[in-house]
C-alpha positions in Angstrom: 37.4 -32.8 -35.5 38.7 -30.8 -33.1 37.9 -30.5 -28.6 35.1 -28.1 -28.0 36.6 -24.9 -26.4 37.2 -25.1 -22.8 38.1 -22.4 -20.0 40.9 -23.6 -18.2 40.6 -23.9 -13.9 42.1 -20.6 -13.8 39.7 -18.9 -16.3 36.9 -20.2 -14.2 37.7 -18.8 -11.5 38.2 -15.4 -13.2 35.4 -15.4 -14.3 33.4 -16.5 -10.7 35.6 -13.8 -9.2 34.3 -11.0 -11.7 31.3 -12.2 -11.5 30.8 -11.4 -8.0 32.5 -8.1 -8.4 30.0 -7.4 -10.5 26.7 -8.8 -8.4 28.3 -6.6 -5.6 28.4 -3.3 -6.9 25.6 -1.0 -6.6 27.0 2.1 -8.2 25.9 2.7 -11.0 28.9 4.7 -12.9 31.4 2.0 -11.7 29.2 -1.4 -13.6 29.2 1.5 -17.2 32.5 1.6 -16.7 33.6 -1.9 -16.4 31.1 -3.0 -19.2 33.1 -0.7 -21.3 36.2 -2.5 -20.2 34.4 -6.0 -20.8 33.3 -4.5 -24.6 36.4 -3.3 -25.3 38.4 -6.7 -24.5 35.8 -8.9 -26.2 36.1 -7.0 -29.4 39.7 -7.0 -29.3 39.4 -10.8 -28.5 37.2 -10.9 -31.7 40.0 -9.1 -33.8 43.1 -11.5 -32.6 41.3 -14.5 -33.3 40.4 -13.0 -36.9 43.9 -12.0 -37.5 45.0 -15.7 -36.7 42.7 -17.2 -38.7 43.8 -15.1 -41.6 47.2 -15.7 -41.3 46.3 -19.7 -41.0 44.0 -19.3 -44.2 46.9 -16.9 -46.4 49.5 -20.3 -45.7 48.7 -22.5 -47.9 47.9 -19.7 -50.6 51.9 -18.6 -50.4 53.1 -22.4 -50.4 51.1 -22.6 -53.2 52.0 -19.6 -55.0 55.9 -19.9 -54.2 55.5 -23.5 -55.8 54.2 -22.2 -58.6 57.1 -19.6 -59.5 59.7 -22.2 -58.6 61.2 -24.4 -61.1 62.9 -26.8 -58.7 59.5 -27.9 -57.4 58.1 -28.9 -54.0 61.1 -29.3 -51.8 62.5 -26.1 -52.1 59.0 -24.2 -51.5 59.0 -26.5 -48.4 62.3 -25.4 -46.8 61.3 -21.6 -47.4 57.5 -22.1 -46.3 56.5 -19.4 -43.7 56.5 -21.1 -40.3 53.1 -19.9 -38.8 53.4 -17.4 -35.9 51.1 -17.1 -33.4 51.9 -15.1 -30.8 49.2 -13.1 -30.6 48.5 -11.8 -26.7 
């Protein structure tokens, strides 16, 4: 099984740093505003990581499916499999 997921050093201290942004500000329009920010990059965090699984999960279904239409057999479907891309952010 795979590491539990970490936050590197750097993430950390992103994530100290907003923090305090956010235990110091009082005004009220300016904390709506940066949860809309936080909302809006958690969802698209949500999507990315959906689109890589589903690109990890539709491999092995082309592999599969290009060794079934080929008459030469495994090797070739090998050379021509999809290398995975992810290159997502």
């Amino acid at each position: 099984m795979s590491e539990p997921l970490a936050l590197t050093l750097s993430q950390k201290f992103e994530v100290e740093r907003m923090g305090r942004a956010i235990d110091s500000t009082v005004d009220i329009n300016t904390l709506q505003g940066l949860a809309k920010q936080l909302l809006h990059a958690w969802h698209s965090q949500k999507a990315a990581t959906q689109w890589v699984m589903r690109q990890q999960l539709d491999s092995p279904a082309r592999v599969a499916h290009e060794l079934a239409l080929r008459p030469d057999g495994i090797e070739s479907a090998r050379a021509k499999a999809p290398q995975p891309n992810f290159d997502v952010l």
